[in-house]
C-alpha positions as CSV (number, residue, x, y, z in Angstrom):
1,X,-29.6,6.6,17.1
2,X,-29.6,2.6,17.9
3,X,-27.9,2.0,21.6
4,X,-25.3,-1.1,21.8
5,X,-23.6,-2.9,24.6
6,X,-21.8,-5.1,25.3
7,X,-19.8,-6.7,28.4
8,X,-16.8,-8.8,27.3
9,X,-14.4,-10.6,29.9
10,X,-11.0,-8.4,29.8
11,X,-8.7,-11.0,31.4
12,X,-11.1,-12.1,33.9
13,X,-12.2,-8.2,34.5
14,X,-15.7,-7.1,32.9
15,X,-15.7,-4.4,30.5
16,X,-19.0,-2.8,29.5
17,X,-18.5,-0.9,25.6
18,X,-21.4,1.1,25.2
19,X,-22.7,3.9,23.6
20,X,-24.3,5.2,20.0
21,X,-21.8,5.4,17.8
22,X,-22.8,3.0,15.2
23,X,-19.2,2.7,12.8
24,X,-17.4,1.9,16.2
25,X,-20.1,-0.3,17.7
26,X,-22.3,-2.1,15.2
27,X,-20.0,-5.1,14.8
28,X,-17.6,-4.7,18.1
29,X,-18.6,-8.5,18.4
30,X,-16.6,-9.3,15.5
31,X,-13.9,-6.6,16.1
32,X,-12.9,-8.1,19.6
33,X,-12.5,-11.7,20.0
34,X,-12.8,-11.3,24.0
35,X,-15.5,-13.9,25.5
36,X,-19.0,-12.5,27.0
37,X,-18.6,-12.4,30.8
38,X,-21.0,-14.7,32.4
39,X,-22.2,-13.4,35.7
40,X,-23.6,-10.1,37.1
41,X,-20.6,-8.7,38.6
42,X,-20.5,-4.9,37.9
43,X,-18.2,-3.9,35.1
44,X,-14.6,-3.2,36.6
45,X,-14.1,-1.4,33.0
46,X,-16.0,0.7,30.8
47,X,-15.9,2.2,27.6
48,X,-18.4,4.7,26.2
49,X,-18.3,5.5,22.5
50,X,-21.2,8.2,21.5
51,X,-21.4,10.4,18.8
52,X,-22.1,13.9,18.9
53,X,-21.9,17.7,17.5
54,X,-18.8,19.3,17.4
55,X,-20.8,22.5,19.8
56,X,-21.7,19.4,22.2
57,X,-18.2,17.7,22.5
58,X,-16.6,21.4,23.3
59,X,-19.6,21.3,26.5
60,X,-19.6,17.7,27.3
61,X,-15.7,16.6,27.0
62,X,-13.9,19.7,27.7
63,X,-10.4,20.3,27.0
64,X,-7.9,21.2,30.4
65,X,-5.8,23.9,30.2
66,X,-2.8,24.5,28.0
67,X,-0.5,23.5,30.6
68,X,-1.4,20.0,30.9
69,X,-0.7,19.0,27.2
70,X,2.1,17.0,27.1
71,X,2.5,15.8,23.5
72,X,1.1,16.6,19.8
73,X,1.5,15.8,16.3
74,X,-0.1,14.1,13.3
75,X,-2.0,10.8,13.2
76,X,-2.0,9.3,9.4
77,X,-4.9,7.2,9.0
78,X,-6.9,7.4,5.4
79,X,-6.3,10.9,6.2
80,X,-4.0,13.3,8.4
81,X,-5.7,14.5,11.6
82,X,-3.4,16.8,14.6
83,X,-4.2,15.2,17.7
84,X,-2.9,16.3,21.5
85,X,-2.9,15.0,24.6
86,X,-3.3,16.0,28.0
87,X,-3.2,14.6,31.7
88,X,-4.1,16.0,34.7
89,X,-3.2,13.5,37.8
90,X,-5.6,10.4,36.9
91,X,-7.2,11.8,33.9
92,X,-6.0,11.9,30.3
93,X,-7.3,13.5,27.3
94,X,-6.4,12.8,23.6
95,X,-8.4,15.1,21.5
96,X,-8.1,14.0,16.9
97,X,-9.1,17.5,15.5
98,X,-12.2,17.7,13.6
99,X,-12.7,14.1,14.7
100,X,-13.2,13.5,18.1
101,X,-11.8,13.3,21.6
102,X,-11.2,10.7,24.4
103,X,-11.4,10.9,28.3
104,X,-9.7,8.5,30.1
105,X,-10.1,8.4,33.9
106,X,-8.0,5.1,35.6
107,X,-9.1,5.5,39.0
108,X,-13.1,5.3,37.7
109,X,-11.6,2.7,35.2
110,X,-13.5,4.5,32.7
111,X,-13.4,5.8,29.0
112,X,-15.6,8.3,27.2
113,X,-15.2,8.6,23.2
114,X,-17.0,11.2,21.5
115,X,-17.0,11.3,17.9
116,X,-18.3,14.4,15.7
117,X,-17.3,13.4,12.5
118,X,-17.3,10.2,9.8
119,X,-14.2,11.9,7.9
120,X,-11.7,9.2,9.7
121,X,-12.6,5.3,8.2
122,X,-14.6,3.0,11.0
123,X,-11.0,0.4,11.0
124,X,-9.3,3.5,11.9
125,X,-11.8,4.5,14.3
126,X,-11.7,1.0,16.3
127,X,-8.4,1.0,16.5
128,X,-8.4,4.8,18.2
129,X,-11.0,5.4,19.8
130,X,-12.2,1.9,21.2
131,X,-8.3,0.3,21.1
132,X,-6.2,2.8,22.4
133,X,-8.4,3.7,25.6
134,X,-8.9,0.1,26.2
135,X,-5.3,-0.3,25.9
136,X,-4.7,2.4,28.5
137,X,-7.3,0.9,31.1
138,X,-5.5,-2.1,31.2
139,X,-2.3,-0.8,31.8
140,X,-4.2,0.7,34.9
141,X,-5.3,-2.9,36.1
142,X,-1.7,-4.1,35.7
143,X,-2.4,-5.8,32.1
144,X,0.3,-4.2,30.4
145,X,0.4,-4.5,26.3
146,X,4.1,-5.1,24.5
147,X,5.5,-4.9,20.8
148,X,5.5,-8.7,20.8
149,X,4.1,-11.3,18.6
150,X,3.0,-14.6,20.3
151,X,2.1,-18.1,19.5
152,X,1.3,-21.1,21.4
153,X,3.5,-24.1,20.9
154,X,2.7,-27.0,22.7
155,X,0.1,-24.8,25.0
156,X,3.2,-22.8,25.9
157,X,3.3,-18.8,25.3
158,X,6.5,-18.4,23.0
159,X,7.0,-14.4,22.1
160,X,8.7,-12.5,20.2
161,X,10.4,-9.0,20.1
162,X,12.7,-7.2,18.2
163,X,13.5,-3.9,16.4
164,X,10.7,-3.0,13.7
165,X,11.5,-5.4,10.3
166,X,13.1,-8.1,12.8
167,X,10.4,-10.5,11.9
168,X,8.0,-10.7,14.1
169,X,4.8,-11.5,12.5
170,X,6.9,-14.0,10.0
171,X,7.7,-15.9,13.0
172,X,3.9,-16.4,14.3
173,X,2.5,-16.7,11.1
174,X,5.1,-19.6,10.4
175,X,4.5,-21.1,13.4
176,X,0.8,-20.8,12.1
177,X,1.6,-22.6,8.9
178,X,2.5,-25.5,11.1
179,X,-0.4,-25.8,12.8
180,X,0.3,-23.3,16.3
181,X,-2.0,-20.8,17.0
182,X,-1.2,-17.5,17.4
183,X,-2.2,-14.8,19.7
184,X,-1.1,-12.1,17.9
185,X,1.3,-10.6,15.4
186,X,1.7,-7.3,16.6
187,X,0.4,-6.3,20.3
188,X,0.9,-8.7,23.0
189,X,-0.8,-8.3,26.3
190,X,1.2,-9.4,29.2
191,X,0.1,-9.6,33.0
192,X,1.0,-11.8,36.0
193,X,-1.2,-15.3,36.7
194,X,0.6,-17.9,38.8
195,X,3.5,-16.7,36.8
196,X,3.1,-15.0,33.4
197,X,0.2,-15.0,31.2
198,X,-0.1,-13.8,27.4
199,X,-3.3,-12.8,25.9
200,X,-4.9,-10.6,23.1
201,X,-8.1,-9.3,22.9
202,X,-8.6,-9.2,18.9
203,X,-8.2,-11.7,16.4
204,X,-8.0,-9.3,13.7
205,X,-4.5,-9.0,12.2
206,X,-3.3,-6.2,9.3
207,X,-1.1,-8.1,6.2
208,X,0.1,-7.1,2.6
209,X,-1.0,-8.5,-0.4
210,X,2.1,-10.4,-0.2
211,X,2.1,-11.8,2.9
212,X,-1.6,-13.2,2.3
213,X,-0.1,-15.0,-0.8
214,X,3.0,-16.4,1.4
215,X,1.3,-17.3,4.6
216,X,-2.6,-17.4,4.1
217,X,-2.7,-18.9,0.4
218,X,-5.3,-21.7,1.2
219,X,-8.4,-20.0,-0.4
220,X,-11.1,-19.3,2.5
221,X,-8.4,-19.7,4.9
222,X,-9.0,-16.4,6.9
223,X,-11.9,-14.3,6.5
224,X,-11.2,-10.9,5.6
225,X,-12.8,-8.1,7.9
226,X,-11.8,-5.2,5.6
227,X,-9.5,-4.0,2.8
228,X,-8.0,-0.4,3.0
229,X,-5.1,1.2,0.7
230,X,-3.9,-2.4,-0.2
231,X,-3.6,-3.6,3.4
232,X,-5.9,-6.7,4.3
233,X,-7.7,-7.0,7.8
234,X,-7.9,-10.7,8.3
235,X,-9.7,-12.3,10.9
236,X,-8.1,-15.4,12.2
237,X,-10.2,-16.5,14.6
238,X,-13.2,-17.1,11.8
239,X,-11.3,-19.5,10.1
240,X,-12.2,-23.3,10.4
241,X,-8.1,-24.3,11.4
242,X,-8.5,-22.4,14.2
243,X,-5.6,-20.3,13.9
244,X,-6.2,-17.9,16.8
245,X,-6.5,-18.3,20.4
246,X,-6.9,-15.7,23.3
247,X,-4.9,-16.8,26.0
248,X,-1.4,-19.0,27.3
249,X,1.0,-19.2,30.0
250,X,3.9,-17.3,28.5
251,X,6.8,-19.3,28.9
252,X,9.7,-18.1,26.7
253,X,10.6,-14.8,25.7
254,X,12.7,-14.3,22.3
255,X,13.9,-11.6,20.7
256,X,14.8,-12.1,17.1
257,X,18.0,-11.4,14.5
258,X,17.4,-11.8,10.8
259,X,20.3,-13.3,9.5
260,X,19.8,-13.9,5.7
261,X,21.1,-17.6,6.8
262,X,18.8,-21.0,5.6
263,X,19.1,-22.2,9.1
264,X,17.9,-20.7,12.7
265,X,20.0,-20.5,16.0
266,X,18.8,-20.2,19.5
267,X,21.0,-19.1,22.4
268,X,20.9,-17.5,25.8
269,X,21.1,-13.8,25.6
270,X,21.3,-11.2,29.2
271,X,17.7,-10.7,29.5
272,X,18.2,-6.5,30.0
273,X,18.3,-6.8,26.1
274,X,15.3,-8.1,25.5
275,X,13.6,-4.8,27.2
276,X,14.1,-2.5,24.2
277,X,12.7,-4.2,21.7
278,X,9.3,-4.2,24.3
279,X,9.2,-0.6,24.6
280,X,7.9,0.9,21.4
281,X,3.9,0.7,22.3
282,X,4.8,0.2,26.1
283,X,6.3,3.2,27.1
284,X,3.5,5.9,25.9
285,X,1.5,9.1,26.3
286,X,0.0,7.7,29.8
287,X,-0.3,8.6,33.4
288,X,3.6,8.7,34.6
289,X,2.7,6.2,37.4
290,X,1.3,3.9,34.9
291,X,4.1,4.3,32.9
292,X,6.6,3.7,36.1
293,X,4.8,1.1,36.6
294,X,5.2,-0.7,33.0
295,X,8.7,-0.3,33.2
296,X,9.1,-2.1,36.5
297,X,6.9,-4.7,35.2
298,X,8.9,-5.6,31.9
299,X,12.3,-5.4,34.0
300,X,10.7,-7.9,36.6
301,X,9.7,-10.0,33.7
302,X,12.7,-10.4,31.6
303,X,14.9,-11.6,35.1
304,X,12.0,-14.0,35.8
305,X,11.4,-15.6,32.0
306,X,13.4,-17.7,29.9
307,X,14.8,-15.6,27.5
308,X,16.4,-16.3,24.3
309,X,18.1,-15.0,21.3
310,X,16.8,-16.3,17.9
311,X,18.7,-15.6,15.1
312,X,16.5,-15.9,12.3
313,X,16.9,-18.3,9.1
314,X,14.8,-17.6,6.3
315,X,14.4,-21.6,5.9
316,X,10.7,-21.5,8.1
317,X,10.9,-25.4,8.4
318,X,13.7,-25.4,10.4
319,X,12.5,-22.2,12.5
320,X,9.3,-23.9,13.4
321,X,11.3,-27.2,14.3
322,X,14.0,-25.0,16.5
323,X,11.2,-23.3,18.5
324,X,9.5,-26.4,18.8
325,X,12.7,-27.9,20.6
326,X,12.7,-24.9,22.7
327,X,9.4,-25.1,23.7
328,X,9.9,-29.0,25.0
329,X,13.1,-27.9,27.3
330,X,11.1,-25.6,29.5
């Protein structure tokens, strides 16, 4: 089997991805939009994705006991797989059945993901066994990921959260339309620099048919990465607008209302509310002190950010003018 890797800067920290596995690795390059780091400093952060036998992941990535599982159920991806997890202090294992299984260990900052069968699509793989233990060793650095989408406006980080439906990728990719890149539509990572900063570490976003033909019409506008059960990967930073970019200074915080209304309103709301809408992919199957320590992190942030409520118009001209305004007053 070829070897790969690669050492990307994480937010300023070095992450080595390494390993065999070629559906996970081959094109990593193109799956993460982080920068190479320049330099020789030792990886902070590393990520090994091999593949193996199923007799060699039972002796090399051993399951713990029983008592340390502390959730399981059913992943859909082109298939259904049971996963589990367990944790034992600073170690956590997810284990996809008939798949493969992840080690996580935050005070190593290291990841190990074995993989012993093709059954589960190389998209779905990424997103599992490279995304979600990445993910997770961030959180450990104090890089914390929220259900947010974000685009920069005038160089300033404006998010947005919400319940699911609430809009959140129709507000970026508007703001896209007008010319405001976006850092993401989905998964927002959030971490302290001389105030707040807002990153992502892909450019790849997931759309409908429909959506493409609303918001990415313009023939050649946005690559495509893949295509799987009707949903289209796009990759935004590949496109010659430049409608992606991997970093800003988050600024505002907003969390969204559809209305049904033409027109768009902006007004203070009691940042506490704002937290909820965060929590979906923040509070997870982690390391309790990492996951104390999320939760002290978004309440810290939402009584030090502006914070609005946007009730959202369907008329995207106005939007994009209203969060424009915003972005000017702060």
């Amino acid at each position: 089997m070829k070897n790969y890797s690669y050492t990307f800067n994480a937010f300023d920290k070095p992450l080595r991805i390494f390993g065999d596995w070629a559906p996970c690795l081959k094109d990593m390059r193109s799956w993460y939009a982080m920068p190479p780091f320049e330099g020789s400093k030792t990886p902070e952060l590393t990520l090994e994705i091999t593949g193996v036998d199923r007799e060699g992941m039972e002796k090399l990535l051993e399951l713990p006991a029983e008592e340390y599982k502390t959730r399981s159920g059913i992943i859909i991806t082109n298939q259904n797989f049971d996963f589990s997890t367990y944790i034992d202090g600073l170690r956590q294992w997810t284990d996809y059945a008939g798949v493969g299984r992840i080690m996580l260990d935050y005070d190593k900052g290291s990841a190990v993901s074995m993989l012993c069968s093709e059954a589960m699509l190389p998209t779905y793989q990424k997103y599992l066994f490279a995304d979600y233990p990445l993910d997770k060793l961030l959180t450990s650095r104090g890089i914390f990921s929220m259900h947010a989408s974000c685009a920069s406006v005038g160089g300033k980080g404006i998010a947005f959260t919400g319940n699911s439906g609430a809009g959140k990728s129709t507000a970026a990719f508007a703001l896209m339309q007008k010319g405001m890149p976006i850092l993401t539509d989905e998964k927002l990572f959030i971490f302290k620099e001389a105030g707040y900063s807002a990153g992502s570490i892909s450019d790849i976003i997931k759309v409908r048919y429909d959506v493409i033909s609303r918001f990415f019409a313009k023939p050649g506008s946005c690559p495509e990465y893949d295509v799987i059960a009707g949903e289209h990967y796009l990759k935004l930073g590949g496109s010659k607008a430049s409608a992606w970019q991997n970093r800003a200074p988050l600024k505002v915080l907003c969390m969204l209302e559809q209305t049904g209304l033409p027109k768009t309103e902006v007004r203070a709301i009691n940042p506490i509310k704002l937290a909820g809408g965060l929590f979906p992919v923040t509070i997870t199957a982690v390391s309790p002190q990492f996951r104390a320590a999320k939760f002290d992190f978004i309440m810290e942030m939402v009584e030090n950010i502006e914070c609005r409520l946007v009730k959202f118009g369907t008329d995207m001209d106005d939007f994009a003018a209203k969060i424009e305004e915003l972005a000017e007053t702060i």
